[in-house]
NUNUDO-949202 format. One record per residue (C-alpha): residue number from 1; residue in one letter; x, y, z. Coordinates in Angstrom, 3 decimals, padded with zeros to 6 digits. Each point is the difference from the previous one (the first is absolute). Example, Ala and Ser with C-alpha at 12.3 -4.5 7.8 and 13.67 -1.06 7.14 Angstrom:
// residues 2
[1; 'A'; [012.300; -004.500; 007.800]]
[2; 'S'; [001.370; 003.440; -000.660]]
This chain:
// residues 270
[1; 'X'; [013.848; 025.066; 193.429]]
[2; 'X'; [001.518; -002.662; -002.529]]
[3; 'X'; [-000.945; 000.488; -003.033]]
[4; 'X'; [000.965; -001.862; -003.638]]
[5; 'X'; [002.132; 002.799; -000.470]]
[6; 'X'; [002.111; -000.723; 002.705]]
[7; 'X'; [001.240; -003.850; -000.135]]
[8; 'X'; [000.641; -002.285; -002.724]]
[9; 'X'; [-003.137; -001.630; -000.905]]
[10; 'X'; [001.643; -002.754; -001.447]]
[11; 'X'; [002.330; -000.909; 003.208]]
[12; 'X'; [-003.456; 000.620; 001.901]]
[13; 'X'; [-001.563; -002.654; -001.863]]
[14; 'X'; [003.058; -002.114; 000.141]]
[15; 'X'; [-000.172; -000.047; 003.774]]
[16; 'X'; [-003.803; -000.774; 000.147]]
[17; 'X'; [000.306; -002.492; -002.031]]
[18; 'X'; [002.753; -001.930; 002.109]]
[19; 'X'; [-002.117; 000.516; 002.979]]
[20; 'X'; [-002.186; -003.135; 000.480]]
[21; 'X'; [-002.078; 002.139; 002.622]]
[22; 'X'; [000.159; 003.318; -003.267]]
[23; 'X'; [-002.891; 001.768; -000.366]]
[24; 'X'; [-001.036; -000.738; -003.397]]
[25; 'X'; [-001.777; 003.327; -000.263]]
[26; 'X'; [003.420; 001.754; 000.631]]
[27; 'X'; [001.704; -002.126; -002.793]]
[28; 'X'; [-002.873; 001.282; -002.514]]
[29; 'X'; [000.438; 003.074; 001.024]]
[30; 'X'; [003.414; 000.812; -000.352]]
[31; 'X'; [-000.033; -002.309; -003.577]]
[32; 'X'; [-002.825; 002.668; -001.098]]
[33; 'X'; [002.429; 002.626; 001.649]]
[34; 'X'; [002.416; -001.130; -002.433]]
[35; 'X'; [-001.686; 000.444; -003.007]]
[36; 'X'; [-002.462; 002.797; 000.989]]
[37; 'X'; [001.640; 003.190; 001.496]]
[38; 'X'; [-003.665; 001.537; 001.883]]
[39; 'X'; [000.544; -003.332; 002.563]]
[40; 'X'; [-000.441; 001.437; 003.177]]
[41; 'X'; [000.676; -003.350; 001.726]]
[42; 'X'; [-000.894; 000.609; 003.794]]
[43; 'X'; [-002.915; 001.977; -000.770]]
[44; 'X'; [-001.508; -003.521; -002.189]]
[45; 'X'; [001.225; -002.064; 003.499]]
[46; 'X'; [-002.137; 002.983; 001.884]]
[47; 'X'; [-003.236; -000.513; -002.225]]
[48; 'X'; [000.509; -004.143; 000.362]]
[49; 'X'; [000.404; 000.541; 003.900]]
[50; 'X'; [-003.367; 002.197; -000.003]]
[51; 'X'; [-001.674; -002.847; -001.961]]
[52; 'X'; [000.960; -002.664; 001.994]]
[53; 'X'; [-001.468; 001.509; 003.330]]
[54; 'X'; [-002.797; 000.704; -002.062]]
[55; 'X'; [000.274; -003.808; -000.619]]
[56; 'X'; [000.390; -001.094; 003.865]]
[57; 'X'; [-002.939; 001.990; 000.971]]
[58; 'X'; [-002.411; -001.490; -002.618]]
[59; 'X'; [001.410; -003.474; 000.233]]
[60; 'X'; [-001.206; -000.527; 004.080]]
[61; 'X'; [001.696; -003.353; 000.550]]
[62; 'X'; [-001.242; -001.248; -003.896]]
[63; 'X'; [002.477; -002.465; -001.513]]
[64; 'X'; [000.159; -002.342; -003.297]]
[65; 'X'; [-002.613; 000.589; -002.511]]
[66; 'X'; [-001.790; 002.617; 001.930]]
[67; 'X'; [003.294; 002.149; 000.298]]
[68; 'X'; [000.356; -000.579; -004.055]]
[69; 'X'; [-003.237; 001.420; -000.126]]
[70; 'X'; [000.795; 003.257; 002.412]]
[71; 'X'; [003.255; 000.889; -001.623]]
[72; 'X'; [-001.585; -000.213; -003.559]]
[73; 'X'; [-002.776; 002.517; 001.150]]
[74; 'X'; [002.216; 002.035; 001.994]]
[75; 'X'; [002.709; 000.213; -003.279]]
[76; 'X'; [-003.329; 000.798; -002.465]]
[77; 'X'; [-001.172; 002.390; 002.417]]
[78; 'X'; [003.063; 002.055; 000.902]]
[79; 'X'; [002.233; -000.496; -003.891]]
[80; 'X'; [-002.766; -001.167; -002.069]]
[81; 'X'; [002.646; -003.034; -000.475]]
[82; 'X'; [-000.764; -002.238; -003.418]]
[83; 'X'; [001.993; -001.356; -002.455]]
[84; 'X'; [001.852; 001.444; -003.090]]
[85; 'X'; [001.396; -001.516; -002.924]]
[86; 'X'; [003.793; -000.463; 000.241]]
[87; 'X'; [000.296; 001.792; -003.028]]
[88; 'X'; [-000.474; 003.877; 001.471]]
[89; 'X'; [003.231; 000.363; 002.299]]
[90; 'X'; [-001.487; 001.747; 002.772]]
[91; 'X'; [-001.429; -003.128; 000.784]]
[92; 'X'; [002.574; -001.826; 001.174]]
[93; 'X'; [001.915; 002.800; 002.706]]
[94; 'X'; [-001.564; 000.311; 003.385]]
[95; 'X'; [-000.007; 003.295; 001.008]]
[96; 'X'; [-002.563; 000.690; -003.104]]
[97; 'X'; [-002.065; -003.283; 000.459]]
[98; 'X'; [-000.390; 002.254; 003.737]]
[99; 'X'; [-000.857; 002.783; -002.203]]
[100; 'X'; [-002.234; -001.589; -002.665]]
[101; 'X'; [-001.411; -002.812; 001.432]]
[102; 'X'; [001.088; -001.925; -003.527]]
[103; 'X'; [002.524; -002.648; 000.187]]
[104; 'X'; [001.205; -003.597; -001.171]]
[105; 'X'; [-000.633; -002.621; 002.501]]
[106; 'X'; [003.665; -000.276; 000.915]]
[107; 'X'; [-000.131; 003.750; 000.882]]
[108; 'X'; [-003.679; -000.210; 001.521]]
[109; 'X'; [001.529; -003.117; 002.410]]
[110; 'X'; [002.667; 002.323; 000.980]]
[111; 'X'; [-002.433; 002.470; 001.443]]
[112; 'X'; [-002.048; -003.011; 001.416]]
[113; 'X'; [003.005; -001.539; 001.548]]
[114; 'X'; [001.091; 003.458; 001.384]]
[115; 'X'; [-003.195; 001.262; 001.519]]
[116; 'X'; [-000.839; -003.276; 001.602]]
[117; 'X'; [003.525; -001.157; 001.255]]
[118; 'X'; [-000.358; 003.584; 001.886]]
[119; 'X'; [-003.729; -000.769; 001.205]]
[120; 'X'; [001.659; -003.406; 001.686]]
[121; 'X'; [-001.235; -002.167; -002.604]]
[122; 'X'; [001.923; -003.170; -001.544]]
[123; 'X'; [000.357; 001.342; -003.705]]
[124; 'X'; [001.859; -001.875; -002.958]]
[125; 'X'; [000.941; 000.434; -003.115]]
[126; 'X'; [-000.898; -003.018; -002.571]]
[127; 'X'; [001.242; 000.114; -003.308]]
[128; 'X'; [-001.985; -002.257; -002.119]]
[129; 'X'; [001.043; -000.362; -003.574]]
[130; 'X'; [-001.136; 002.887; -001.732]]
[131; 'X'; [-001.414; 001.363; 002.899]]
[132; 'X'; [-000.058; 001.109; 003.434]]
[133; 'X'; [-001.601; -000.270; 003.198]]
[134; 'X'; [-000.264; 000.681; 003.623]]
[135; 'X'; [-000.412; -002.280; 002.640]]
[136; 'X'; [-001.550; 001.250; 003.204]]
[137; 'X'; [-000.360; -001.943; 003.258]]
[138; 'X'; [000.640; -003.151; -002.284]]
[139; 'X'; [-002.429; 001.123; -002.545]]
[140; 'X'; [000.531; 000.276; -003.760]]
[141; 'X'; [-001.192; 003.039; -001.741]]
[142; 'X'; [-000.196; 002.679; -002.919]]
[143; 'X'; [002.015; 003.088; 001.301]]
[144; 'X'; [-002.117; 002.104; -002.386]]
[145; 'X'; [-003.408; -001.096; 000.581]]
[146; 'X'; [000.094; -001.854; 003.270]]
[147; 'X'; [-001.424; -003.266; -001.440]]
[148; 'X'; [000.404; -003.303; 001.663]]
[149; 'X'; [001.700; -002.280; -002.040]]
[150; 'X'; [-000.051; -003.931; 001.021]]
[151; 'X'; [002.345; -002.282; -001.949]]
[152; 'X'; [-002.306; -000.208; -003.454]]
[153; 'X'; [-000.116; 003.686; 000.153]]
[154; 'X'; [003.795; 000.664; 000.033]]
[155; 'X'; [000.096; -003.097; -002.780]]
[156; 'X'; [-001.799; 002.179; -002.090]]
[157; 'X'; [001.574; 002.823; 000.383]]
[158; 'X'; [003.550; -001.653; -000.822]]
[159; 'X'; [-001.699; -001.766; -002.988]]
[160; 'X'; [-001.397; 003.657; -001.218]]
[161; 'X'; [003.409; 001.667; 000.313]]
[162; 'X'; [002.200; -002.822; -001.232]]
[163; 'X'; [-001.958; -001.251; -002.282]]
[164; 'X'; [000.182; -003.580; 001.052]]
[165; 'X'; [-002.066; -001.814; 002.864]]
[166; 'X'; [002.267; -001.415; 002.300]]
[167; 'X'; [-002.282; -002.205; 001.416]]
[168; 'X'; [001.307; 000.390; 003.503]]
[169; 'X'; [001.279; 002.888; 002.129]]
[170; 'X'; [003.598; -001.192; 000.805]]
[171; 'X'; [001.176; 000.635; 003.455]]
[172; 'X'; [002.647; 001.936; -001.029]]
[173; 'X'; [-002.091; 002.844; -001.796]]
[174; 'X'; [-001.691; 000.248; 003.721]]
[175; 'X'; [003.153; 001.030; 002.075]]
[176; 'X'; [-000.088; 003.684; 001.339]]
[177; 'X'; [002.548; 002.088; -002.843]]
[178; 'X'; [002.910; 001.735; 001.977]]
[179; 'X'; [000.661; 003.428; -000.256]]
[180; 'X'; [002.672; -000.134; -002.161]]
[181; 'X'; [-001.674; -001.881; -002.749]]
[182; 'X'; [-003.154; 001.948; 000.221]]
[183; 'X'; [002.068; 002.966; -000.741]]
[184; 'X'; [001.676; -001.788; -002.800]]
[185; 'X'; [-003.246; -000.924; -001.521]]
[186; 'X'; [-001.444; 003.686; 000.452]]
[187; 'X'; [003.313; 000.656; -002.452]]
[188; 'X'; [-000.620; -002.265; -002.513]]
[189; 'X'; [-003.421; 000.902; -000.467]]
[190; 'X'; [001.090; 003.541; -000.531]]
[191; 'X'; [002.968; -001.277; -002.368]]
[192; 'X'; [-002.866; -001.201; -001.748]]
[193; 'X'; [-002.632; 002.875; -000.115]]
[194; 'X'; [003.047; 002.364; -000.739]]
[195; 'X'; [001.303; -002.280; -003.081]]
[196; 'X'; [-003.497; 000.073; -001.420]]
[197; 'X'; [-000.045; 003.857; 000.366]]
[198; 'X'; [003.231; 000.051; -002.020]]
[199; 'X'; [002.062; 002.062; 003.056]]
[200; 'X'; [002.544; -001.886; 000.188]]
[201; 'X'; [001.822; 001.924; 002.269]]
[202; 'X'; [-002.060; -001.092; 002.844]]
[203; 'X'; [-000.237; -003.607; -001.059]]
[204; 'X'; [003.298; 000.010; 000.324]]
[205; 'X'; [-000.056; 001.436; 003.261]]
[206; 'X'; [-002.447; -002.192; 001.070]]
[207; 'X'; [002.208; -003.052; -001.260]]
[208; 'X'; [002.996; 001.574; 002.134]]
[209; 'X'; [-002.234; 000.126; 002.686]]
[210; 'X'; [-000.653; -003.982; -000.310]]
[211; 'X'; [003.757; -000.652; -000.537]]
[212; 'X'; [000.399; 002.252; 003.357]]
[213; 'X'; [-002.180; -002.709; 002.243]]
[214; 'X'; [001.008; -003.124; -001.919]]
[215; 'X'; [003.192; 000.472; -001.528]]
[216; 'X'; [001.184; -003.619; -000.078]]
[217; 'X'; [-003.192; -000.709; -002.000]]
[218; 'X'; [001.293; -000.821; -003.783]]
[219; 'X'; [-003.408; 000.854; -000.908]]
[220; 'X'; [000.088; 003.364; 001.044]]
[221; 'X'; [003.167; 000.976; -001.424]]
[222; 'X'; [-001.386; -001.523; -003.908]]
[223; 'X'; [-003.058; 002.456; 000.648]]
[224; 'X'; [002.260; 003.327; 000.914]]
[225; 'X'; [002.326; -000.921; -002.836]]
[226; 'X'; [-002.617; -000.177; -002.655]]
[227; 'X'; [-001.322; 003.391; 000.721]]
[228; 'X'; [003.300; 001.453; 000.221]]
[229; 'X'; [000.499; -001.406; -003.012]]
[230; 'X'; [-002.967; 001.854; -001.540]]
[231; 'X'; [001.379; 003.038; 001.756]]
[232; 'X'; [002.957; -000.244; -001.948]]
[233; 'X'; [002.099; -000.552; 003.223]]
[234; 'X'; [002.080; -002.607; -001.941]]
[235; 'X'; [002.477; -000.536; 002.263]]
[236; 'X'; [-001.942; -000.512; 003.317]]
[237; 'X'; [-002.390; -002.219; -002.161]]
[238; 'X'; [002.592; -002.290; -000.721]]
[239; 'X'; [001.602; -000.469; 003.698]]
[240; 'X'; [-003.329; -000.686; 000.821]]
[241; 'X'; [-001.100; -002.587; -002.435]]
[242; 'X'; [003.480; -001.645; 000.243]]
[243; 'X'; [-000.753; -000.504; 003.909]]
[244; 'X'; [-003.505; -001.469; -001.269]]
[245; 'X'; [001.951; -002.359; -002.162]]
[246; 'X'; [002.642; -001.104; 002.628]]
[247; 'X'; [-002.590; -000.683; 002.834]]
[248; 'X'; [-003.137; -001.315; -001.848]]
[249; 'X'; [-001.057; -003.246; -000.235]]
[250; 'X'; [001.858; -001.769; -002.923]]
[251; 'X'; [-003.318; -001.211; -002.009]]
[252; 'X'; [-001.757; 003.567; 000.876]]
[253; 'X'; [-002.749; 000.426; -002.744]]
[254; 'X'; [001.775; 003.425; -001.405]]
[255; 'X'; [003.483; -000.687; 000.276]]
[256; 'X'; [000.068; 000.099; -003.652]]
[257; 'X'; [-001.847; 003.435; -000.308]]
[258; 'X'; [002.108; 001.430; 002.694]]
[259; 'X'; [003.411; -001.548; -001.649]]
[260; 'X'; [-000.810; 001.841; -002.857]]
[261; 'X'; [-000.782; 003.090; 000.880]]
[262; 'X'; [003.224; 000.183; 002.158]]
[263; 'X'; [001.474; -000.913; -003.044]]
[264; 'X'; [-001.543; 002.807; -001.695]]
[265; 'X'; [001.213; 002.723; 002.854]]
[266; 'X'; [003.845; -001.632; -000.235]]
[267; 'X'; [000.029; 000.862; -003.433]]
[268; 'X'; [-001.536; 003.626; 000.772]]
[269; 'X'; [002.853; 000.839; 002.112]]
[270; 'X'; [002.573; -001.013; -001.755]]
């Protein structure tokens, strides 16, 4: 047996994400593996498997919105699955969503997308702004509570979470999210719980993390830098802010902020 012990979690992750055919609930797994040494990562694939025949026997041939309905009862039933704030960590690694039953939708579509993909369904991520859902059988819905949602629905929920009604869903917000940026987004969230908890040691892991599947995102390298920065990892916080510099847009919003404060980490090290 393969446990988290005995591979890399981080290569592991790499390599799901650069599979287009990954298993998304591997990649969770081995990013929770990473930051949470109980992972037992084939015995979480065993529990999914037994849920998804589970799945197969109670779906009989259902598909679309009456297979939304059967995973959300079968999920309710057998992990008591409903949704956390992001702000409790536990929340947002699979293995104790499995556990709990309490997760943020990203991590609740992971278990959705895992358990139905298995069960032969047609299961998508959609990563709405501020927000994420599941698509089964072409059918939009809440990963937490199983709820329809038709195009005013998921308006709403983009205008609660952003802040701003966008009037429209644009096409774009609709596409199934790949692997690789589902795990990146699964990061950032926990960059963010983990900088509001003040441990900055696993924000900054978490940023690594993000660097790891996107590193010739500018973006991604200002976010790592800052908390190294904060970290007192001078150095490293400066090659990283300098690559933000050299590869970000020229009229970028904080170029100013950012000059400075590499300004600020020049004159600490010398």
């Amino acid at each position: 047996m393969i446990r988290a012990m005995d591979v890399d979690p981080r290569e592991a992750l790499l390599v799901c994400a650069g599979d287009p055919r990954g298993d998304i609930a591997e990649g969770a797994l081995w990013l929770a593996a990473e930051d949470c040494a109980e992972v037992d990562v084939p015995g979480a694939l065993r529990v999914i498997e037994t849920l998804a025949a589970d799945l197969r026997r109670r779906l009989g041939g259902a598909r679309g919105s009456e297979a939304v309905t059967i995973i959300h009862e079968l999920l309710r039933d057998r992990v008591g699955l409903r949704r956390s704030g992001g702000g409790d960590p536990r929340a947002h690694y699979l293995h104790l969503v499995l556990e709990r039953g309490a997760g943020i939708p990203i991590s609740c579509a992971v278990l959705w997308m895992a358990v139905g993909r298995r069960a032969g369904l047609s299961v998508e991520g959609i990563g709405l702004p501020g927000h994420f859902g599941v698509r089964v059988d072409g059918v939009l819905a809440e990963p937490w509570d199983g709820e329809i949602l038709d195009d005013a629905a998921a308006q709403r929920l983009v205008a609660a979470a952003t802040g701003n009604d966008p009037g429209s869903l644009r096409p774009a917000w609709l596409l199934p999210v790949s692997a690789r940026l589902m795990l990146a987004r699964m990061s950032r969230n926990l960059r963010g719980c983990y900088s509001s908890l003040e441990r900055w040691d696993m924000a900054v892991r978490a940023a690594d993390r993000c660097v790891a599947l996107f590193p010739d995102k500018a973006s991604e390298r200002r976010d790592r830098g800052l908390l190294l920065w904060r970290t007192g990892h001078n150095g490293a916080a400066l090659a990283d802010l300098r690559h933000y510099l050299d590869n970000a847009e020229a009229d970028a919003s904080d170029r100013e902020a950012i000059e400075e404060v590499a300004c600020r980490l020049r004159a600490a090290l010398n």
